[in-house]
C-alpha positions in Angstrom: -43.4 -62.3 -72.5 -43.0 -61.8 -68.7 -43.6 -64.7 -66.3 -43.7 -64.8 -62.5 -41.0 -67.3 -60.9 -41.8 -69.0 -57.4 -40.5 -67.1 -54.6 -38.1 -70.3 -53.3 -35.3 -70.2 -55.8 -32.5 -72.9 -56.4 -29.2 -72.2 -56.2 -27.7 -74.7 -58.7 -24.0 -75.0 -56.7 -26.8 -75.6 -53.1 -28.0 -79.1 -54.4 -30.1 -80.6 -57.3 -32.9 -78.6 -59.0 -36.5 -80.3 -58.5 -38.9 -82.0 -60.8 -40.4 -78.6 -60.6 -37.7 -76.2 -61.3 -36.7 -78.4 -64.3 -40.0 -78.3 -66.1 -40.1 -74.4 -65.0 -37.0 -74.0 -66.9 -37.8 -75.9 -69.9 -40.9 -73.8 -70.1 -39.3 -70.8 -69.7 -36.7 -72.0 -72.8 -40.1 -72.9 -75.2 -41.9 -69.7 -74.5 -39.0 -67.8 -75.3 -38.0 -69.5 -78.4 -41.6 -69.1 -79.2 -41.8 -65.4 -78.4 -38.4 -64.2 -80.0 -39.7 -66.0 -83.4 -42.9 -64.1 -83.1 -41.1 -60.6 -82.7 -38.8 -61.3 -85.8 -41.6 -62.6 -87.8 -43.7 -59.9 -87.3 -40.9 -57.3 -88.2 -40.9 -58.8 -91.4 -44.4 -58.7 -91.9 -44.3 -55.5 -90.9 -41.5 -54.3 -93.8 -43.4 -56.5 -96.1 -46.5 -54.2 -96.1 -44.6 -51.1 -96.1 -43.3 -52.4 -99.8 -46.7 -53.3 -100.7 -47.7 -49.9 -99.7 -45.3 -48.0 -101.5 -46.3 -50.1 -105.0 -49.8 -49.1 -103.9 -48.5 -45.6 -103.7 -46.3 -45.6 -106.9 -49.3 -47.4 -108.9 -52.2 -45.1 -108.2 -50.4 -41.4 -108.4 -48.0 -42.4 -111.2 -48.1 -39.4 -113.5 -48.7 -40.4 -117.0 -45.6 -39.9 -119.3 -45.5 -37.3 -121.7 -47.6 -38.3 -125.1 -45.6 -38.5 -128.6 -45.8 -35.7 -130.3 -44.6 -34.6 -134.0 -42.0 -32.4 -132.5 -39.7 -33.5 -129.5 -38.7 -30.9 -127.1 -35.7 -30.5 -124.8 -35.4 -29.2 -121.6 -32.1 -27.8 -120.7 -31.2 -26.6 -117.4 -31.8 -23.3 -118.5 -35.3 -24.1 -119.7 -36.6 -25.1 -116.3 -37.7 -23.3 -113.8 -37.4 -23.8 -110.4 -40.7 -24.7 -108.7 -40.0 -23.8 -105.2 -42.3 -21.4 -103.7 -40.6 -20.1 -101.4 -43.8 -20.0 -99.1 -44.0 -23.4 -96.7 -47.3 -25.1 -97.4 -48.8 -27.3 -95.2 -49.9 -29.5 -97.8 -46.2 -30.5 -98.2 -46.4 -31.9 -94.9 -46.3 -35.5 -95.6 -43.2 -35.1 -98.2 -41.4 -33.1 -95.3 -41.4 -35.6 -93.0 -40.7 -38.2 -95.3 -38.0 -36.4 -96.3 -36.7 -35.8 -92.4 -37.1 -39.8 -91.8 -34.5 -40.3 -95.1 -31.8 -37.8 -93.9 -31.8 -39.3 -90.3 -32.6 -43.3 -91.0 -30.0 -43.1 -94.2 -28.2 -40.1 -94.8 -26.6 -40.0 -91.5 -23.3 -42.3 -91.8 -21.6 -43.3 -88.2 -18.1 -44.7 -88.3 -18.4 -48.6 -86.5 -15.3 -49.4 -87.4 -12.0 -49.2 -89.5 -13.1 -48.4 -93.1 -16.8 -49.5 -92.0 -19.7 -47.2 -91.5 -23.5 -47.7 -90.8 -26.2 -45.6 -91.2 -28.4 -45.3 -88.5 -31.4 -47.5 -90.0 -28.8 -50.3 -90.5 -27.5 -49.5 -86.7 -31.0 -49.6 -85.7 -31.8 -53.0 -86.7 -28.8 -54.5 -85.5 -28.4 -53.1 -82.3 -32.0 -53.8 -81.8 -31.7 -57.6 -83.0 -28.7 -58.0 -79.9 -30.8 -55.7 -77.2 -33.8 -58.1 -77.9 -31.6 -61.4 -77.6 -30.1 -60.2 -74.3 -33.6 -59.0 -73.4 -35.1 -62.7 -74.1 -31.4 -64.1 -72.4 -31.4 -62.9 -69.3 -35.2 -61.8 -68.4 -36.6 -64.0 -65.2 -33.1 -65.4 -64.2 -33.6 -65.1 -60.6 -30.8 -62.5 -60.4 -28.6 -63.9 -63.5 -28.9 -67.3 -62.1 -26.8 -69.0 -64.4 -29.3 -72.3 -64.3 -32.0 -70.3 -65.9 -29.8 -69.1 -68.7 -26.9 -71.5 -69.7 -29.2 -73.5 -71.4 -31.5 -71.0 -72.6 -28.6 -69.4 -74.3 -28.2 -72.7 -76.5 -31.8 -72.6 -77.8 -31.7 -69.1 -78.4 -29.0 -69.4 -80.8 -29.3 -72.7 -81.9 -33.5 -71.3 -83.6 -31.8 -68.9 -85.0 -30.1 -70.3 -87.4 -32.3 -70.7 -89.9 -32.6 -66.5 -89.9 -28.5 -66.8 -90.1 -28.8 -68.6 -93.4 -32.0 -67.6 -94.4 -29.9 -63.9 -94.3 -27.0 -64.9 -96.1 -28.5 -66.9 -98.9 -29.1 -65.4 -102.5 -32.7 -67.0 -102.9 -34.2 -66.2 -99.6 -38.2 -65.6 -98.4 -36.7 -62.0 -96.8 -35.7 -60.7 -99.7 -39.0 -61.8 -101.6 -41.0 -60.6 -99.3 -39.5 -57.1 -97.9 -38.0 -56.2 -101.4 -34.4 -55.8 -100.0 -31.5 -57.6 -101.3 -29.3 -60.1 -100.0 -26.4 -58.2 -100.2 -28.0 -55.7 -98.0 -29.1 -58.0 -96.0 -25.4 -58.9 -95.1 -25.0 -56.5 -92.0 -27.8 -58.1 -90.5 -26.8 -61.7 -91.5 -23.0 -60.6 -89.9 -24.9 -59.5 -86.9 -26.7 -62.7 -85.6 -23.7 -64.9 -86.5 -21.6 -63.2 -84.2 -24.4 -62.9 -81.5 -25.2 -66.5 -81.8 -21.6 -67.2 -81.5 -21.5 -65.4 -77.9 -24.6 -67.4 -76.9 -23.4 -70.5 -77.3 -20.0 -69.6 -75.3 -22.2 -68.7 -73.1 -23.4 -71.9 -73.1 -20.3 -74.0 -72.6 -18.5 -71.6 -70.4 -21.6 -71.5 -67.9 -21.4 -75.9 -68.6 -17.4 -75.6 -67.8 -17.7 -73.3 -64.9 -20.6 -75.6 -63.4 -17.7 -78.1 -62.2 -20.1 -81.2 -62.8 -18.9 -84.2 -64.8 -22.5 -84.9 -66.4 -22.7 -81.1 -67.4 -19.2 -81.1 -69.2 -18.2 -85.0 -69.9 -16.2 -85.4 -73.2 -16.0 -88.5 -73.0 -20.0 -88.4 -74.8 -19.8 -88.0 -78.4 -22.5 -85.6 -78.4 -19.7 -83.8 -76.2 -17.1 -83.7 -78.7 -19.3 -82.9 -81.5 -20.7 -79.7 -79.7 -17.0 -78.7 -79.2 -16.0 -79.6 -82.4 -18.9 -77.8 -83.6 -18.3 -74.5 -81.6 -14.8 -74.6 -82.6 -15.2 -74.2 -86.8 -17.9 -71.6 -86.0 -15.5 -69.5 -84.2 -12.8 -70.0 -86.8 -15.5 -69.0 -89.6 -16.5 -66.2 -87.6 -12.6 -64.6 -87.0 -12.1 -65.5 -90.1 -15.4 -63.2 -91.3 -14.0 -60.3 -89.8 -13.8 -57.4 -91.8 -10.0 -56.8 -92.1 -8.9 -60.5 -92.3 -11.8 -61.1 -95.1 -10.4 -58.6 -97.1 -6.7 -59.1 -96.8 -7.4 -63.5 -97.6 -10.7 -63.0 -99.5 -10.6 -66.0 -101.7 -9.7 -68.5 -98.4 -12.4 -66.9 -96.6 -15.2 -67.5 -99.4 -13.6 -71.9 -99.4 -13.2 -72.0 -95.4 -16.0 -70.0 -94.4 -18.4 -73.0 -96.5 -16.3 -75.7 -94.8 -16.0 -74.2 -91.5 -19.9 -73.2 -91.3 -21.0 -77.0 -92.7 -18.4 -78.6 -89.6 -20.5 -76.5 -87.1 -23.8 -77.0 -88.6 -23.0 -81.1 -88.7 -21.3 -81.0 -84.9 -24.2 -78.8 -83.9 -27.3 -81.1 -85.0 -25.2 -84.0 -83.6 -25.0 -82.6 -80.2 -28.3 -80.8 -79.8 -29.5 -84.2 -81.0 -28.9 -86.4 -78.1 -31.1 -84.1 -75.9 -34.1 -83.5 -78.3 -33.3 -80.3 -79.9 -32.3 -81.4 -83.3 -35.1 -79.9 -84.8 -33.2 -76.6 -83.9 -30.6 -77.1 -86.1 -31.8 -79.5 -89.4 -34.6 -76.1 -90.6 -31.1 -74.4 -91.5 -29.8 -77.7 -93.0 -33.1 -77.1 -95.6 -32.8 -73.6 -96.1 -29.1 -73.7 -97.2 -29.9 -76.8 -99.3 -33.3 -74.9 -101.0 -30.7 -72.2 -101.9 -27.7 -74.5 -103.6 -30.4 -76.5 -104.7 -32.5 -73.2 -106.8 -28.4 -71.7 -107.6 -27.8 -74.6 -109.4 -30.6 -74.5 -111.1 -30.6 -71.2 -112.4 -26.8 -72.0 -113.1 -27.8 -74.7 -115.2 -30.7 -72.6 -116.9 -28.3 -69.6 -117.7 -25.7 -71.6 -119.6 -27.5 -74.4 -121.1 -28.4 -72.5 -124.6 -31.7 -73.6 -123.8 -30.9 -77.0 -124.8 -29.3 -75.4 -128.0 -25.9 -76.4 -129.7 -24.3 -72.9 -129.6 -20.9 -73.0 -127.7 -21.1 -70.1 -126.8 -23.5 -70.7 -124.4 -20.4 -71.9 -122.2 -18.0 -69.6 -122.7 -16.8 -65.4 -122.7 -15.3 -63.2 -124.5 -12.0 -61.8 -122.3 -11.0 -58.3 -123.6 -8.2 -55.6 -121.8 -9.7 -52.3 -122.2 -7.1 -50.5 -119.8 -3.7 -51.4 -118.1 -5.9 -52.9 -115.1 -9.7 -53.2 -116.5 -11.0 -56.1 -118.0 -14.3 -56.5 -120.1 -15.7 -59.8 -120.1 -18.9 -60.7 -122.1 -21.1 -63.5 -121.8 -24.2 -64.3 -125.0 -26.6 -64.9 -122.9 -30.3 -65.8 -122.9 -30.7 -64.3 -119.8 -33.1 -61.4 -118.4 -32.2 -59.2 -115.9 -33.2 -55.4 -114.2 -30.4 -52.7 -115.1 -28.2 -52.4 -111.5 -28.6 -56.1 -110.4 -25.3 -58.3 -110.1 -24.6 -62.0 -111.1 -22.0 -64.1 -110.1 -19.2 -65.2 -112.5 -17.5 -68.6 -112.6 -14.6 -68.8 -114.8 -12.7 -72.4 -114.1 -9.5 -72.3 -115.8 -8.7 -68.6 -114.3 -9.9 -69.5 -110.9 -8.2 -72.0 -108.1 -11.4 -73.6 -107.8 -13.4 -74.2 -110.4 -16.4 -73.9 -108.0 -15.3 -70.5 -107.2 -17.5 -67.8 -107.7 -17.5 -63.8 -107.6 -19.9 -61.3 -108.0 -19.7 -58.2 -110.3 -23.1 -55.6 -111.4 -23.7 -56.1 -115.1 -23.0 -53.1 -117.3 -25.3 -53.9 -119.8 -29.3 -53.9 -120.4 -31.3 -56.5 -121.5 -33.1 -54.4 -124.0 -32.5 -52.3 -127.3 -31.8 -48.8 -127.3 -33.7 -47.6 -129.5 -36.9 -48.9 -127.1 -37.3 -52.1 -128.6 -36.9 -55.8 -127.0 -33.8 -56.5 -128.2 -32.7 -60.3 -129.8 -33.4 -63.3 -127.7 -29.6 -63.7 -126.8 -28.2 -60.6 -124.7 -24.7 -59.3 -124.2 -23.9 -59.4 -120.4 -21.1 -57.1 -120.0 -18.8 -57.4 -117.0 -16.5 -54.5 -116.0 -13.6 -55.5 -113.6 -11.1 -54.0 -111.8 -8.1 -56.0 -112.1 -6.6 -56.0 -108.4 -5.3 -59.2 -106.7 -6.5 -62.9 -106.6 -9.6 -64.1 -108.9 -9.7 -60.1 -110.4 -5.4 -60.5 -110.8 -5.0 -63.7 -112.2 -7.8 -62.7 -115.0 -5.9 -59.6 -115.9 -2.8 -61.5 -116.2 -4.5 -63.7 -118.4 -6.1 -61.0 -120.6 -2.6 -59.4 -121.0 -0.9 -62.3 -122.3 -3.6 -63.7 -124.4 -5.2 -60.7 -125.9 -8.7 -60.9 -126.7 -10.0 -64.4 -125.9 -12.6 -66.9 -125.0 -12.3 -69.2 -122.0 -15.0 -71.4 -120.4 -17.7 -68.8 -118.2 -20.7 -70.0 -116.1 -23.1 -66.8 -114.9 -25.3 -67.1 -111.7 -27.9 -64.8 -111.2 -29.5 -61.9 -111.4 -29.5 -60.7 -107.7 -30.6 -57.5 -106.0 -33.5 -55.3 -106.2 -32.2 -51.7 -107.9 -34.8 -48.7 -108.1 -37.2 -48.1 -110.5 -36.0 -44.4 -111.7 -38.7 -43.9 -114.3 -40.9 -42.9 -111.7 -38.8 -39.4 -111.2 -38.3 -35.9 -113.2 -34.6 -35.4 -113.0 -32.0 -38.5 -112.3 -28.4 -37.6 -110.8 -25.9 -40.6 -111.2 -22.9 -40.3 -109.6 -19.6 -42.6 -110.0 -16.3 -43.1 -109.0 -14.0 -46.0 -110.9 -15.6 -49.2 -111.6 -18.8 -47.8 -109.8 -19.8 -46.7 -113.4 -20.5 -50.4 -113.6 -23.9 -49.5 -112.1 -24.2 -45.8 -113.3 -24.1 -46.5 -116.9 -26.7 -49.3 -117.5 -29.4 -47.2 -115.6 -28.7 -44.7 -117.7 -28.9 -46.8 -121.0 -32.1 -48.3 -119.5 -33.5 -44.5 -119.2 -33.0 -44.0 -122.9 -34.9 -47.0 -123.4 -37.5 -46.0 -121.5 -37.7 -43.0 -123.4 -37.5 -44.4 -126.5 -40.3 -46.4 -126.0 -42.0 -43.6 -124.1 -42.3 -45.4 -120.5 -40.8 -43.1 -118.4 -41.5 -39.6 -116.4 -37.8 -38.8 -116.8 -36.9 -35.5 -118.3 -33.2 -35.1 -117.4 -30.4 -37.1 -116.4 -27.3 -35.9 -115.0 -24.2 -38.8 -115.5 -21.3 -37.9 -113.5 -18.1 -40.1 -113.5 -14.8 -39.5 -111.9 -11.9 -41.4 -113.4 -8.0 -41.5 -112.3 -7.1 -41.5 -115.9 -8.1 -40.7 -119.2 -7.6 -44.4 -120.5 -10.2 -45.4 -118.7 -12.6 -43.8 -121.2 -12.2 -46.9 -123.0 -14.3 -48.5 -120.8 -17.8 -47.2 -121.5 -16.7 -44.9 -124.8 -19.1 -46.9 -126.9 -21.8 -47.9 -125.0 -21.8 -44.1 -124.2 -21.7 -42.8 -127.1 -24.8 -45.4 -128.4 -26.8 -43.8 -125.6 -26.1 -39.7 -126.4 -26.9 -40.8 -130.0 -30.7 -43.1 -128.9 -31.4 -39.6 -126.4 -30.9 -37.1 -129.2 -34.8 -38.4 -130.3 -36.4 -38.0 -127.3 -37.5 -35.6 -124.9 -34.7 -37.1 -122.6 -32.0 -34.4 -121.9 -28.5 -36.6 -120.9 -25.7 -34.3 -119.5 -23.0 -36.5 -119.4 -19.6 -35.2 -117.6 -16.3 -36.8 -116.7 -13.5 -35.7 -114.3 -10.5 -37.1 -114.7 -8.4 -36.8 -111.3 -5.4 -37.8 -112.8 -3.0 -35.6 -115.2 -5.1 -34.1 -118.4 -3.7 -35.9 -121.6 -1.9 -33.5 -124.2 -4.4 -33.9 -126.7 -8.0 -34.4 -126.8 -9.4 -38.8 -126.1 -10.1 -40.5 -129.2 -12.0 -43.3 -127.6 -15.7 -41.5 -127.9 -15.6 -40.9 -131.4 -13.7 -39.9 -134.8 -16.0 -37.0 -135.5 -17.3 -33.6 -134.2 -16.1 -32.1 -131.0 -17.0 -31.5 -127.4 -16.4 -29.2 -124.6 -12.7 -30.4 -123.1 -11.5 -28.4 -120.8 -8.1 -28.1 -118.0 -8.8 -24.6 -116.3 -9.4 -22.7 -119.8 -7.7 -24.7 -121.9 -8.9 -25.7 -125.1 -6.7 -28.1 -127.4 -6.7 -27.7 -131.4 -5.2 -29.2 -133.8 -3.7 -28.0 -137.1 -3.7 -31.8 -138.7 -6.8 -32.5 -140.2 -6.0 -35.9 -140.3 -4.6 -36.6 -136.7 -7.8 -34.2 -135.6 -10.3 -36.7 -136.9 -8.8 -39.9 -135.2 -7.9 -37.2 -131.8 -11.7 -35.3 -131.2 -14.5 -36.0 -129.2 -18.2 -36.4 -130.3 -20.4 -33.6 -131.8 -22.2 -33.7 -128.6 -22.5 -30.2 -126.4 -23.0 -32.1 -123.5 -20.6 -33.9 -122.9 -17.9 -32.5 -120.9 -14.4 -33.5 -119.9 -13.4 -32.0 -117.2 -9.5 -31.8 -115.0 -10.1 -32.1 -111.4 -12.6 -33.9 -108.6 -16.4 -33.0 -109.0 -18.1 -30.8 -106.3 -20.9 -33.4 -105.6 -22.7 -30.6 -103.1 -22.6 -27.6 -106.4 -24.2 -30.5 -109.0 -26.9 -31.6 -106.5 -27.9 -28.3 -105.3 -28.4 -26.8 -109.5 -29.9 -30.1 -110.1 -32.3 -30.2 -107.1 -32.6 -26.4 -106.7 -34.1 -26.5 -110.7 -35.7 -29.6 -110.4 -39.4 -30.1 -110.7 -40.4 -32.9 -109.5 -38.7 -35.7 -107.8 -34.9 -36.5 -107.7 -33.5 -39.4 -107.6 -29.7 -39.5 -107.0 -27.4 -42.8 -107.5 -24.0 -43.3 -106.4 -21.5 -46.1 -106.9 -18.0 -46.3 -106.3 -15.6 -45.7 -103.1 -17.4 -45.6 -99.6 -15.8 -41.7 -99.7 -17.7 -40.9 -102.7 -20.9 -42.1 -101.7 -20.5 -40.9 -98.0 -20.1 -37.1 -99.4 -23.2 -37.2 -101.4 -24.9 -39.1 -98.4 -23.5 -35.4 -96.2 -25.0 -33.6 -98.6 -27.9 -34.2 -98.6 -28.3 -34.5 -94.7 -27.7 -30.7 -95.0 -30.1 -28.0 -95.6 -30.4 -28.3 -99.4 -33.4 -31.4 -98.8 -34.4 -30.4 -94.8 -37.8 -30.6 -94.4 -38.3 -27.0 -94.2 -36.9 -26.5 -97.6 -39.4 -29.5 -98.7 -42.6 -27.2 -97.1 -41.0 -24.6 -99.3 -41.7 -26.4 -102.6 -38.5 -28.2 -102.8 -38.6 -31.1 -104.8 -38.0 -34.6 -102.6 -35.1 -36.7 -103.3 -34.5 -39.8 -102.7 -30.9 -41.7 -102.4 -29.4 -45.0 -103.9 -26.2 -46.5 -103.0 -24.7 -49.5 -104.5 -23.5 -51.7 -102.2 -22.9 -55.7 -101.6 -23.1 -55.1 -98.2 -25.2 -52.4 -95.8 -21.8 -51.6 -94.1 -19.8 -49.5 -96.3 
């Protein structure tokens, strides 16, 4: 990628280039586009075969899980013992480092910004995309000669952006092929926008700044489309910016479509004229293959499969909690336990186009390891806050429990497989149960039907107040009550942050007791009556605790006992997931205590976006 210039070199404001310097240049502009293409694809490749290399992996050493027997045993925290050794082993080499490469490429966070952090793997591969453009930019410029780069700068950015969509669609050939989703993909997505925006200033300030009519005439309508062009894509891009995003969401999501089709439009128009169209219409395709495969998997979901059942079109609308709604969709729809969808509700949104995404808190299959029927429950949790999420809690507080017209998009993302590990540690705060809860319903299912390695799962959830029990208290208690006939041991405690309630929750159940506990306190009851509708279930492990959990004393008995692989998942607020991800940076998984015989463990976070 390195090319020799002549010695003689124009100076642009000294006279007009030659035939020679002109084809030079143009050259020079082809290669690059050529070579920049090649490094991108092969990075792609390249994380493409380290996912087919981990299924390799994960297919030919998959241990075989535990045959049915007669009897089913439990193992209790008590009833394992630790497997460390205490004695490094060099045969543990190849888990240590593994282990070394997650604390540094994930587990290290660095602040980028207010309320946004980075790991250093997502930092790695952004800061690495902008290095390389610059690289390509301003390599063989005579000096920064600004006629070997205005231009350059334009096809650099303009080839791009198919990658810019390619990285922001939900149905993309990335995603397919590397095994990452699009909302991780996000960061990156964010990344080249912006870059490509600097380019093409570039572009036109170098034009301006060249004080020659025919470089910077307006009165061309290829002219006035570039401008108009460059103009929405800086609006969209201000507009994308994390705090203003978040404070006017729902006008972002409407003028960031507009905004980006005005640029695409005025870009092709103007890169037209000079025979570099062919930059521009690829993206046109790619964001047309993804409304085009959206809508049809819009109209797939919420057809009936050509059936006559209403409900098909509609979903059930139910306040479970001062600011929590449930909304249920009977769908025939399949999907993996932690993926999202998107949720289109007409008459509670301002457009009826407008859609939001939220992870489904349900599985697709039975607990008790079966199938399931045809038609599934798709269960929505959400947080009732401002815009789209207010205006539906205002409208399940006045109507009650009610059906209104619901269209579901998806599923999206690519969660873990957790069947592959020994002990499980899921970890939420709030509405991050959302994700928690349906991997550990599909664990029980995997149990039941004896397709998992899974001995123990650890479900931690940290709620502000006790209502919110009313959330997951049924799906909950279905779970404890599948586990009880497996070898699956389920140690399922809640910490309520907020002030304890005088008496014990009567959302979990009407029978039996459980461990509830404010410091030492224990409440009874002398009502027989009041103490059936007021206790908990007859489940031991279920715990309800006062306070914040200690995230670093669960994962060190969980890990420290463990014996084989962890896998800990963590939804909720950036805080929350950024303590468990300092956690186990420290010593408890170094690679020295991996030589040791520690177990390896392997971190999840939830996210629709890499940046936190």
């Amino acid at each position: 990628m390195a090319w020799s210039l002549s010695a003689s070199r124009f100076t642009p404001r000294a006279g007009s280039p030659t035939t020679a310097q002109k084809d030079e240049k143009a050259h020079q502009q082809a290669e690059y586009v050529r070579d920049l293409w090649l490094i991108i694809a092969s990075i792609i490749v390249f994380l493409a075969l380290v996912r087919v290399g981990r299924l390799l992996i994960s297919t030919l050493f998959r241990s075989s899980p535990p045959e049915k027997t007669g009897k089913t045993e439990k193992f209790s925290l008590e009833s394992i013992e630790p497997t460390q050794t205490r004695r490094a082993s060099w045969r543990r080499l190849p888990a240590a480092v593994a282990s070394a490469f997650r604390i540094v490429a994930f587990r290290c966070i660095i602040t980028i910004g207010p309320g946004a952090v980075a790991s250093v793997a997502e930092l790695t591969f952004v800061l690495g995309y902008i290095v390389v453009m610059f690289v390509v930019l301003f390599i063989n410029t005579d000096g920064l000669e600004e006629f070997y780069f205005e231009d350059r700068a334009a096809h650099l950015a303009s080839c791009q952006l198919p990658l810019i969509v390619a990285l922001a669609g939900k149905n993309n050939i990335i995603s397919f092929f590397t095994g990452i989703g699009h909302e991780k993909l996000n960061v990156l997505h964010r990344a080249a926008a912006r870059t490509c925006l600097i380019f093409l200033w570039i572009h036109a300030i170098c034009r301006a700044s060249a004080g020659l009519p025919e470089k910077f005439d307006f009165s061309n309508g290829w002219m006035r489309w570039g401008a108009t062009g460059l103009t929405a894509f800086t609006l969209a891009t201000i507009m994308s910016v994390r705090p203003v995003r978040n404070m006017f969401f729902e006008f972002f999501l409407v003028s960031h479509v507009f905004l980006v089709g005005v640029f695409m439009i005025g870009g092709y128009l103007h890169a037209r004229e000079p025979g570099f169209g062919h930059y521009i219409w690829p993206a046109l395709v790619v964001w047309a293959f993804d409304r085009v495969l959206r809508s049809a998997r819009l109209l797939w979901n919420n057809s009936g499969r050509f059936g006559k059942d209403k409900e098909c079109a509609t979903a059930n609308v139910e306040l479970v909690s001062s600011d929590t709604i449930r909304l249920t969709l009977r769908r025939k729809l399949n999907w993996t336990p932690g993926q999202h969808a998107y949720v289109i509700l007409p008459t509670v949104s301002d457009l009826p186009t407008e859609a939001h995404p939220f992870t489904i808190a349900s599985i697709p299959k039975a607990l008790d390891g079966t199938e399931g029927p045809e038609e599934k429950d798709v269960v929505f949790l959400i947080r009732g806050r401002s815009g789209f999420t207010g205006r539906l809690r205002d409208h399940a507080t006045q109507n009650g429990v009610c059906s209104v017209p619901a269209f579901v998009d998806g599923p999206y993302g690519c969660p873990p497989d957790l069947t592959k590990y020994t002990t499980c540690i899921l970890i939420a705060g709030g509405s991050g149960v959302s994700y928690t809860l349906p991997l550990l319903l599909n664990l029980v299912h995997k149990a039941r039907a004896n397709r998992s390695q899974v001995r123990r799962v650890v479900f931690v959830w940290a709620i502000r107040d006790a209502d919110h029990l009313k959330w997951i208290s049924k799906l909950l208690t279905q779970a404890l009550d599948a586990a009880q006939s497996t070898p699956l041991v389920v140690e399922p405690t809640i910490y309520i942050t907020g002030p304890m309630p005088p008496t014990p929750i009567p959302e979990l159940s009407k029978t039996g007791s459980s461990e509830y506990t404010d410091g030492s306190r224990t409440p009874t009851s002398s009502d027989p009556e009041k103490e059936e509708k007021m206790s908990l279930p007859s489940y031991s492990a279920l715990k309800i605790t006062n306070g914040r959990p200690s995230t670093r004393r669960i994962l060190q008995e969980e890990i420290s006992v463990s014996s084989g692989p962890v896998s800990v998942d963590v939804a909720g607020p950036s805080s929350l997931s950024q303590s468990v991800a300092r956690v186990l940076a420290s010593r408890l998984t170094s690679p020295a205590e991996v030589l040791r015989g520690s177990p390896s463990v392997t971190l999840h976070v939830e996210t629709f976006g890499m940046t936190r």
